[in-house]
C-alpha positions in Angstrom: 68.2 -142.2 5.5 71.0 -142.2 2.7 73.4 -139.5 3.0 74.7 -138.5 0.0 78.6 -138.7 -0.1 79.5 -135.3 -1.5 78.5 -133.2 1.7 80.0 -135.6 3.9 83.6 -135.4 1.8 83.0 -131.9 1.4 82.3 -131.3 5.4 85.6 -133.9 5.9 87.4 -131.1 3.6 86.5 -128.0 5.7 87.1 -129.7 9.0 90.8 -130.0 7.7 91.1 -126.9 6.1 89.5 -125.4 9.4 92.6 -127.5 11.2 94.9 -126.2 9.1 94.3 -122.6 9.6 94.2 -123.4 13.1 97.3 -124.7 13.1 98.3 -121.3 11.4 96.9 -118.9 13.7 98.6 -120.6 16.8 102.1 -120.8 15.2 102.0 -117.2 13.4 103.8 -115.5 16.3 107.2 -116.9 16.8 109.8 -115.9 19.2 112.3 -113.2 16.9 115.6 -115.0 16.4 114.4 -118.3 17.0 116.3 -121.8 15.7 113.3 -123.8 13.8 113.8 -127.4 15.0 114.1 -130.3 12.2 110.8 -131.2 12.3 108.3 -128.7 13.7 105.9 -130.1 16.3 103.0 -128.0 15.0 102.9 -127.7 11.3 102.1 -124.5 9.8 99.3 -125.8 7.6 97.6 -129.7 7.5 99.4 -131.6 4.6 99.0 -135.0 4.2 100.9 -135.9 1.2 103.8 -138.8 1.6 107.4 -137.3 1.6 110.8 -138.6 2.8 113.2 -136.2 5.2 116.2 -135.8 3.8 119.4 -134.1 5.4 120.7 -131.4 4.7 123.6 -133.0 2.7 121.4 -135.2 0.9 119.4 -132.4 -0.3 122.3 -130.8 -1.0 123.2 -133.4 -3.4 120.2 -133.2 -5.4 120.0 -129.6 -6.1 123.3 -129.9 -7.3 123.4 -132.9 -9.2 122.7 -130.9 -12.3 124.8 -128.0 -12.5 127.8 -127.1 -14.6 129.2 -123.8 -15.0 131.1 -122.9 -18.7 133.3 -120.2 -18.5 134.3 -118.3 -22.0 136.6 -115.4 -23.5 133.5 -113.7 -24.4 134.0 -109.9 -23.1 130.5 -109.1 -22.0 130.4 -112.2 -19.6 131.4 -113.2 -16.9 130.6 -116.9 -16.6 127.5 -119.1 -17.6 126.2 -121.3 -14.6 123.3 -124.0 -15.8 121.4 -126.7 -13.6 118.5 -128.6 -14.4 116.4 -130.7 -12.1 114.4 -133.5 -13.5 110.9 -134.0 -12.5 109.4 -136.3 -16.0 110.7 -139.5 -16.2 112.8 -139.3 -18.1 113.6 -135.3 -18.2 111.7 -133.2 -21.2 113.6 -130.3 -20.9 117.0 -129.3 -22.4 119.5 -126.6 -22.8 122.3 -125.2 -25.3 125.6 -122.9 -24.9 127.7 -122.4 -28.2 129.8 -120.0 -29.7 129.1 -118.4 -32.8 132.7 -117.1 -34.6 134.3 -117.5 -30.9 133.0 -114.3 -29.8 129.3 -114.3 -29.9 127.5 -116.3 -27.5 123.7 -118.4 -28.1 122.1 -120.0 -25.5 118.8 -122.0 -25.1 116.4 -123.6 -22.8 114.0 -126.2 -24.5 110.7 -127.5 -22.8 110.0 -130.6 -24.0 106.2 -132.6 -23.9 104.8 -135.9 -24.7 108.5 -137.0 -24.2 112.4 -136.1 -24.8 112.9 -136.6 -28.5 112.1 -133.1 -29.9 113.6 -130.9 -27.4 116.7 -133.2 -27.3 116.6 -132.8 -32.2 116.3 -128.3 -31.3 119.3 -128.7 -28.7 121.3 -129.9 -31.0 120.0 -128.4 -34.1 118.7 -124.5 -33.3 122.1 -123.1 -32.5 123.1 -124.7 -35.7 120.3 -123.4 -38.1 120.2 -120.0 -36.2 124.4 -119.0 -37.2 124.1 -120.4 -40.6 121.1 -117.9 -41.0 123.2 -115.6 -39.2 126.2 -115.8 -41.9 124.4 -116.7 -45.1 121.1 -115.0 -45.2 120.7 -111.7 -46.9 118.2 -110.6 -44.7 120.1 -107.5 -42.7 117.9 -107.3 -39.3 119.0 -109.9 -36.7 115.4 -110.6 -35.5 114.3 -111.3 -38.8 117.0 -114.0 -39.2 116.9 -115.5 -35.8 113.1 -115.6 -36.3 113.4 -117.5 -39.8 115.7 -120.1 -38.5 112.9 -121.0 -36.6 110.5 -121.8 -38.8 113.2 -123.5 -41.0 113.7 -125.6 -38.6 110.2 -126.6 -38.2 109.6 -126.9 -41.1 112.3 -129.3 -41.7 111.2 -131.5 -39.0 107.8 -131.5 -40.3 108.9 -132.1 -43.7 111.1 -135.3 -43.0 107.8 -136.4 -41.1 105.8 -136.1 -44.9 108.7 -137.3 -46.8 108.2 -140.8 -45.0 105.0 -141.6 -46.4 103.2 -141.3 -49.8 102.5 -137.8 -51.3 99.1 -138.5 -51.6 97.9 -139.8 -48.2 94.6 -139.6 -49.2 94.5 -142.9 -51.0 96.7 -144.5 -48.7 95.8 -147.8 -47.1 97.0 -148.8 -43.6 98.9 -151.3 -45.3 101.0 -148.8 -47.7 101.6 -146.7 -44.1 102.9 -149.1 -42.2 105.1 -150.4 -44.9 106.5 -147.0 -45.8 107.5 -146.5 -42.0 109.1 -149.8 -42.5 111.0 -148.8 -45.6 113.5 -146.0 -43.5 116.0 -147.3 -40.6 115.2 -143.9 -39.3 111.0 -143.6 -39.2 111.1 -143.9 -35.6 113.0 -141.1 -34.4 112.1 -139.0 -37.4 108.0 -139.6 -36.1 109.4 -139.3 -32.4 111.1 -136.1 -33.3 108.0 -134.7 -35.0 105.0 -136.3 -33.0 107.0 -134.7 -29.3 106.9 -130.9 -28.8 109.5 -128.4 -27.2 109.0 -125.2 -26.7 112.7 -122.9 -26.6 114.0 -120.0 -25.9 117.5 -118.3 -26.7 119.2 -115.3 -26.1 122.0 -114.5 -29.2 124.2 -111.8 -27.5 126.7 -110.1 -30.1 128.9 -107.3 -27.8 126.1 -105.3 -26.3 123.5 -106.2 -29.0 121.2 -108.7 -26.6 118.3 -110.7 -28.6 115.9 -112.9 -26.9 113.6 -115.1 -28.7 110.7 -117.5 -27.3 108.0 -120.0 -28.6 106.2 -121.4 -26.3 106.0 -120.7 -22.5 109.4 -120.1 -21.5 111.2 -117.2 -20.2 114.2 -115.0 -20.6 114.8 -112.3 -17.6 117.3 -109.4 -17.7 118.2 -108.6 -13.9 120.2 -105.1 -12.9 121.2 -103.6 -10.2 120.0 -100.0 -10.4 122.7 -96.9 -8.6 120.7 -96.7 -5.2 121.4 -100.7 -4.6 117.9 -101.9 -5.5 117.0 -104.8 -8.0 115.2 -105.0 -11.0 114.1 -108.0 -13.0 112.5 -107.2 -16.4 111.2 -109.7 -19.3 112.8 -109.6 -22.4 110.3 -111.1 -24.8 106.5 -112.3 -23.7 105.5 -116.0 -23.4 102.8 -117.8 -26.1 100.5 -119.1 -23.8 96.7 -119.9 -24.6 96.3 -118.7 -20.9 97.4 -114.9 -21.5 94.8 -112.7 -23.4 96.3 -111.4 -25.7 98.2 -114.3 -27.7 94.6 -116.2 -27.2 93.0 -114.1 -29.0 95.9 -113.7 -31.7 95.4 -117.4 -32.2 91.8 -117.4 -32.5 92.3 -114.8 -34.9 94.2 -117.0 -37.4 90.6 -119.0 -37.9 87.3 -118.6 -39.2 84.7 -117.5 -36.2 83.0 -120.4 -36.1 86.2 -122.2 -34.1 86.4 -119.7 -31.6 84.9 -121.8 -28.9 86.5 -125.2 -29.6 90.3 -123.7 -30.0 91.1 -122.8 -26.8 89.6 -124.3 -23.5 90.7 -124.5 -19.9 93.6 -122.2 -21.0 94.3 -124.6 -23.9 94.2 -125.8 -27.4 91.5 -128.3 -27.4 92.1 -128.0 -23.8 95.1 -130.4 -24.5 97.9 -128.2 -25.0 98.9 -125.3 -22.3 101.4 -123.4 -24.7 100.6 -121.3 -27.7 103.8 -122.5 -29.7 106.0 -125.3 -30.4 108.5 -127.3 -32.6 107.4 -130.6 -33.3 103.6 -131.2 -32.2 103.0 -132.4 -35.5 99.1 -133.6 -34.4 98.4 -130.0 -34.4 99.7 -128.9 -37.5 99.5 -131.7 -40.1 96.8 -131.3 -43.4 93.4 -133.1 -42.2 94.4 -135.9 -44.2 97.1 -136.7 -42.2 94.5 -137.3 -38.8 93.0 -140.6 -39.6 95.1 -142.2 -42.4 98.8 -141.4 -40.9 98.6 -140.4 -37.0 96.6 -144.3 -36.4 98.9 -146.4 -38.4 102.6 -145.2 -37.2 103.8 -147.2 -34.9 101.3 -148.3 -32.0 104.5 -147.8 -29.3 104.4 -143.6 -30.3 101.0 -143.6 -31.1 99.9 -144.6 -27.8 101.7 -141.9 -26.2 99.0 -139.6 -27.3 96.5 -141.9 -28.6 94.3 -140.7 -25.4 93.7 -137.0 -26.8 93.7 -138.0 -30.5 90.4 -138.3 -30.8 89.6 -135.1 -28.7 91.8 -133.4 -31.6 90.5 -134.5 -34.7 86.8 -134.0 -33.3 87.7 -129.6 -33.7 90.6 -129.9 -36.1 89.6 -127.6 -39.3 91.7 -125.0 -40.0 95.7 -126.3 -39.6 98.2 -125.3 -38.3 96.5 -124.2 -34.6 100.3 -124.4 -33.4 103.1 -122.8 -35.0 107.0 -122.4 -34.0 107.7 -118.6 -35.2 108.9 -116.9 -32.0 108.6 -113.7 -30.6 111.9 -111.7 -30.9 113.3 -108.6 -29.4 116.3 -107.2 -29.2 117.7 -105.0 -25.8 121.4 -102.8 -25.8 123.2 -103.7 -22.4 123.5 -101.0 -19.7 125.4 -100.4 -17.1 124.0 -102.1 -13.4 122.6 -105.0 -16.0 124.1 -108.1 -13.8 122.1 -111.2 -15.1 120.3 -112.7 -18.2 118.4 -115.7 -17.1 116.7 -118.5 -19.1 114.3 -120.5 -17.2 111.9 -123.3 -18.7 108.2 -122.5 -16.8 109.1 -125.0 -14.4 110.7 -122.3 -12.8 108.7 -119.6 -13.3 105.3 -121.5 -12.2 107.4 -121.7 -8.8 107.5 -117.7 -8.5 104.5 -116.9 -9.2 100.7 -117.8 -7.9 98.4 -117.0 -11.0 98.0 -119.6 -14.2 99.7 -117.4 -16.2 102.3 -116.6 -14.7 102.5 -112.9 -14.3 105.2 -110.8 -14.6 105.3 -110.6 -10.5 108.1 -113.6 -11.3 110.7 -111.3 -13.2 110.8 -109.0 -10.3 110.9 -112.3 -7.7 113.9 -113.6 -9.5 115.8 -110.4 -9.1 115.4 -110.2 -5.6 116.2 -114.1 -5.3 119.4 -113.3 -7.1 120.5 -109.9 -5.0 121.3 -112.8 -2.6 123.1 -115.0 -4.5 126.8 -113.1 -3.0 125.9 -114.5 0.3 124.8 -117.8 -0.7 125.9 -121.4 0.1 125.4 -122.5 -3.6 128.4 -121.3 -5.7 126.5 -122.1 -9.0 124.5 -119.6 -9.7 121.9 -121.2 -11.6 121.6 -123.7 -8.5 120.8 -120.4 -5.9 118.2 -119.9 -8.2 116.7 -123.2 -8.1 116.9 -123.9 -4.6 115.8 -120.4 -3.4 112.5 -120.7 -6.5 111.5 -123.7 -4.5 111.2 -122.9 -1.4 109.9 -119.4 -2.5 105.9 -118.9 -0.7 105.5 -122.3 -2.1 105.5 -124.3 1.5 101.4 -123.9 1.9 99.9 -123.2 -2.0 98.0 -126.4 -1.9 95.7 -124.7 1.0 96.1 -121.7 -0.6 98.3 -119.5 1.9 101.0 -117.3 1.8 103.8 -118.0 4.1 107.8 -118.2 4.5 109.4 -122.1 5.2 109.3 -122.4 8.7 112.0 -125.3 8.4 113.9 -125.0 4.9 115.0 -128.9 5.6 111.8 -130.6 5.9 110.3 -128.5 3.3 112.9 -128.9 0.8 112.6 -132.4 1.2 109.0 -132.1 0.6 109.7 -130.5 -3.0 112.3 -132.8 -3.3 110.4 -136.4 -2.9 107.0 -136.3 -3.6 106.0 -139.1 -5.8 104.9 -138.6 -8.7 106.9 -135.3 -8.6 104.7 -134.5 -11.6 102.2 -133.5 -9.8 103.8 -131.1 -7.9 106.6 -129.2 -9.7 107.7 -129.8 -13.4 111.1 -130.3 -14.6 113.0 -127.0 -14.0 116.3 -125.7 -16.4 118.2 -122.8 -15.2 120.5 -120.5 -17.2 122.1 -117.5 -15.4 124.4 -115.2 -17.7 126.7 -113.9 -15.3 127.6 -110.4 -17.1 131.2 -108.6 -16.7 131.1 -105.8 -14.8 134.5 -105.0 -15.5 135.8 -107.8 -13.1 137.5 -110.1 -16.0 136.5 -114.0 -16.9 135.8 -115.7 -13.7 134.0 -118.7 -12.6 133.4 -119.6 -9.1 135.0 -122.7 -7.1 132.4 -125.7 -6.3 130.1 -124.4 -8.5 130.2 -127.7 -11.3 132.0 -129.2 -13.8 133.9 -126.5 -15.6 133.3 -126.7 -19.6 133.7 -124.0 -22.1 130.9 -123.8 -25.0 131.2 -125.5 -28.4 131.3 -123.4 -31.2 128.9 -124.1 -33.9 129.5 -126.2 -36.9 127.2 -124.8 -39.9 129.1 -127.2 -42.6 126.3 -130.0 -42.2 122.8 -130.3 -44.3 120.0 -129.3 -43.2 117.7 -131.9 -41.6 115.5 -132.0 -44.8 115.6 -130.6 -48.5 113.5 -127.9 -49.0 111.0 -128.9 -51.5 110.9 -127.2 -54.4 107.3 -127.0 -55.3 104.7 -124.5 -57.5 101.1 -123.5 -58.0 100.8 -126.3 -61.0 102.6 -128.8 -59.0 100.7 -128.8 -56.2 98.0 -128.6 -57.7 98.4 -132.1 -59.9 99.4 -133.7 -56.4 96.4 -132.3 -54.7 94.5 -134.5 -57.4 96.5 -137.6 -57.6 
């Protein structure tokens, strides 16, 4: 008789999971006080996945590999300690610290997809766009400004996109595409730029006067220490993530009804896409045109790197833009006992928490992380956070159980050298504000490279000119 494969894997799969437990319920007691050896005899829980043990030093190396600390004459802070651990190949995710008039401090933390190029373009270019909106708009509320340099920015990197190819696309040949790209030195990275996605999100602290601002999925965490010693980690703005209810059902909102079910499944757009908004990502917001007479004919080497969803986009795409760059902004007047603002891409918030959209459980678990960081071995403390995120209940999560590291060493090294490390832990960023207590400008010994943040320049041009367009002009192009 022919016995189908599925109950036999399936039986295979209980039989180890049954092991594992096993395994579990014979090592749960251990003696109090107890050394853990280097490599258990009896693991915890059945994992077979390939790693490499590394020593201590070794892994040492590699947490801190990636950290700097800037130090500044800033008076609400204390020091800036950074670190960022790569898990892509190359890294996606990026970071900024600048100056603004030498006594206001922006910083940033950009998630790159799909590759480097956008999140590398906002790194360079958000601080920029967000002082000179600072200084020359005459739009009085901070939020408001920090919010529209933004979208200018967006919008400039979508508008150098258009500005490479014919105003009316509709017409256009594959020929006259291909030959426009040719036409500009730059079309490459100007479609890389635009075609890649980042999300970011900056804090822009002025004395007291904290704002935070977020598109996309990252995170920005105010930690204080309250009179009676205990800890306190609180979000300063909320994510845009398809996954949490509420900002799925504002995006669905921004489209007729009959889209509702085709705009957001599996916790994504299209079920492509797990973040609700993003620079760049210009398959998501371009005019319908744009989908099969542009997006095929740029160059096949950037095409391809999402040629593989393309088709699962333009199938539901309707109503554009389904992804736009606007943050959320909020603005929070320093107390005293706050300690630490910290900017974290999700790669280190997916480590703190257990649920898909990452619940607010992870604010709270990165203040108690930090309470520690006094005590700890890692001076930088953006690297304390990193290494003690890691290791945090994360030793068992592919069986599903809850458990401390029996053996830091052999589990770091787990984290640490599974290949691909996609799979298994994205690439993490890590910006801790260290805020001045009264203690004076201090950073600590061995905790990085020492640098000191670059103020920004706002004499350059904006990426693109604005165009200047009206009702009668666009409506002559729209029939050319």
């Amino acid at each position: 008789m022919t016995i189908p494969i599925k109950p036999i894997s399936t039986a295979i799969a209980g039989i180890g999971l049954s092991g594992g437990i096993g395994y579990l319920y014979l090592n749960k007691k251990q003696t109090p006080g107890a050394v853990p050896s280097a490599v258990p005899s009896k693991p915890q829980s059945h994992d077979p996945r390939p790693f490499t043990l590394l020593t201590p030093e070794e892994i040492d190396n590699r947490l801190r590999s990636g950290q700097i600390v800037n130090k500044t004459s800033i008076q609400r802070v204390r020091a800036i300690y950074t670190n960022r651990m790569a898990s892509n190949k190359p890294v996606e995710d990026n970071y900024s610290i600048n100056t603004i008039d030498n006594n206001k401090l922006i910083a940033g933390v950009y998630d790159g997809h799909i590759g480097p190029f956008c999140s590398e373009l906002i790194r360079e270019q958000l601080p920029i766009y967000v002082a000179r909106n600072l200084k020359e708009s005459e739009v009085q509320k901070t939020e408001d400004n920090i919010s529209d340099a933004f979208e200018m920015l967006d919008q400039d990197i979508q508008q150098r996109f258009y500005d490479l190819f014919p105003k009316n696309v509709t017409r256009a040949t594959e020929k006259d595409i291909r030959e426009a790209v040719a036409r500009n030195p730059n079309a490459d990275k100007i479609i890389k730029e635009a075609i890649t996605g980042s999300c970011a999100c900056a804090v822009y602290l002025d004395g007291d006067d904290l704002y935070a601002a977020n598109t996309g999925d990252s995170r920005v965490v105010i930690i204080r220490q309250e009179e009676d010693g205990t800890w306190k980690g609180r979000r300063l703005v909320e994510e845009q993530s398809p996954a949490h209810p509420s900002w799925r059902a504002h995006m669905i909102s921004q489209h007729p009804a009959d889209e509702t079910e085709a705009i957001v499944k599996r916790n994504r757009i299209f079920g492509l896409i797990a973040v609700g908004g993003s620079f760049g990502d210009i398959m998501y917001k371009v005019p319908r045109e744009y989908q099969m007479n542009v997006l095929p004919y740029i160059p096949y080497e950037i095409y391809n790197t999402f040629a593989r969803y393309h088709h699962r986009i333009v199938i539901n795409y309707r109503t554009p833009p389904y992804l736009y760059s606007k943050p959320l902004v909020s603005h929070y007047k320093l107390q005293k006992g706050d300690r630490f603002v910290v900017l974290g891409t999700d790669g280190l918030w997916d480590e703190l928490s257990w649920d898909s959209i990452r619940s607010t459980d992870g604010d709270q678990v990165s203040a108690e992380l930090m309470s520690s960081w006094s005590t700890s071995q890692d001076k930088n403390a953006a690297t304390h956070l990193m290494r003690q995120a890691l290791l945090y209940d994360v030793v068992y999560k592919n069986v599903g159980v809850k458990l401390p590291a029996s053996d830091e060493t052999l589990e770091m090294s787990k984290r640490l050298t599974r290949e691909p490390s996609r799979r298994y832990r994205d690439d993490i960023t890590i910006t801790v504000i260290e805020l001045n207590q009264g203690q004076g400008q201090s950073v600590l010994e061995n905790s990085g490279p020492v640098m000191e943040p670059k103020e920004v320049d706002v004499s350059g041009p904006r990426l693109a000119e604005p165009r200047k367009s009206s009702w009668y002009s666009g409506w002559v192009w729209s029939r050319l």
